[in-house]
C-alpha positions as CSV (number, residue, x, y, z in Angstrom):
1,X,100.8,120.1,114.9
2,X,103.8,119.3,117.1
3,X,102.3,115.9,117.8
4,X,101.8,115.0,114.2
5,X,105.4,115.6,113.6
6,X,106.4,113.3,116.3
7,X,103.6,110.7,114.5
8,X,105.2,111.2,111.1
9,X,108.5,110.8,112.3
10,X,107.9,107.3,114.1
11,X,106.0,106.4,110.9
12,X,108.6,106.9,108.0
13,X,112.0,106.9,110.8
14,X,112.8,110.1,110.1
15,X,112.4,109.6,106.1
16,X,110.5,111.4,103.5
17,X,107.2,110.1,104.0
18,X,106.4,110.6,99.7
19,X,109.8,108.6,99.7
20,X,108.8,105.8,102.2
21,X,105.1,105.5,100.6
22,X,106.4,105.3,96.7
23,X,108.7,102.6,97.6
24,X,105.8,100.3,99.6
25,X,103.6,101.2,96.1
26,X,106.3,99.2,94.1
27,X,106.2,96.3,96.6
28,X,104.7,93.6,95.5
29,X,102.6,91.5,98.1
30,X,104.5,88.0,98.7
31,X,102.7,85.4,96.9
32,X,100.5,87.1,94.8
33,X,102.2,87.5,90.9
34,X,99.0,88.8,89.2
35,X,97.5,85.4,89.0
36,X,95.1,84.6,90.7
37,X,95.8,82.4,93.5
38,X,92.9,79.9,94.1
39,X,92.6,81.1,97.8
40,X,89.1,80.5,99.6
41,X,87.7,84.4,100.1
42,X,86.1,85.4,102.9
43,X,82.3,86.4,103.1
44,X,82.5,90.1,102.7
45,X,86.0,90.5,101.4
46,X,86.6,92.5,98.4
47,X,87.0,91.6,95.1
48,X,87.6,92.9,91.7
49,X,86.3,91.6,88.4
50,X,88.6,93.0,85.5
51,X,86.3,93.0,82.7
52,X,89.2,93.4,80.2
53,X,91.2,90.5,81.4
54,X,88.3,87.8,82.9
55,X,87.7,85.1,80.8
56,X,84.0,84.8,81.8
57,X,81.9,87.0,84.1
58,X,81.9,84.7,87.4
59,X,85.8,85.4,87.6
60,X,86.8,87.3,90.4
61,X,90.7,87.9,92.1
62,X,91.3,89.2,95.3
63,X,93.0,92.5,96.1
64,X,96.7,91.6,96.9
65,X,96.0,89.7,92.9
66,X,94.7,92.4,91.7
67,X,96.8,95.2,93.1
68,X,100.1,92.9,91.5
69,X,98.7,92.7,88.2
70,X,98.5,94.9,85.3
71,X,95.5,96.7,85.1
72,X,95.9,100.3,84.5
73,X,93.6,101.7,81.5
74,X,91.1,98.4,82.1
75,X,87.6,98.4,82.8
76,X,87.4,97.1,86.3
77,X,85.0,97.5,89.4
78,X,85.3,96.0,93.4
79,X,82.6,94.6,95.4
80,X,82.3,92.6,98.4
81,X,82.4,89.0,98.0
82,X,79.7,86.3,99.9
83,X,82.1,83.6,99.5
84,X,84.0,81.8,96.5
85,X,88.2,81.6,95.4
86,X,90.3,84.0,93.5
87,X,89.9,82.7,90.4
C-alpha cells in the first residue's frame, strides 16, 4: 500500500489523481480536430467506424480522430485495421 502511494504520488506530483486524469480527458490530441486526417494506418491498429457520421461503410478514422470528435450517443464499433488511411 505504502508503495502505491509513493507511485501515485510520482504519477499526478502530489495532485488529485481524479483532478490530473479529468484535465488530460479534455485534452485534445495535437493534430487531430475530429476530421479525419488522411494518415496511412498501421496493419493492426485500431479503428472506429461511426456508423452515424460515415458517409459510406469503407470509412474508417483512427483513435486520436475519433476520440476528438463528437460522438457520444452514436452508433459506433473499433476493430483492428490490415492497412488503409483515416478517412
Amino acid at each position: 500500500p505504502e508503495m502505491f502511494h509513493w507511485c501515485e504520488w510520482l504519477l499526478f506530483f502530489g495532485s488529485d489523481p481524479d483532478a490530473v486524469l479529468e484535465s488530460l480527458r479534455l485534452v485534445k490530441p495535437a493534430g487531430h480536430t475530429g476530421e479525419p486526417c488522411a494518415r496511412i494506418l498501421k496493419p493492426g491498429e485500431t479503428i472506429y467506424h461511426c456508423r452515424t457520421c460515415q458517409a459510406d461503410p469503407t470509412a474508417a478514422v483512427c483513435a486520436p480522430c475519433f476520440l476528438a470528435g463528437e460522438h457520444a450517443g452514436h452508433e459506433y464499433f473499433m476493430v483492428r485495421t490490415g492497412g488503409g488511411c483515416c478517412n
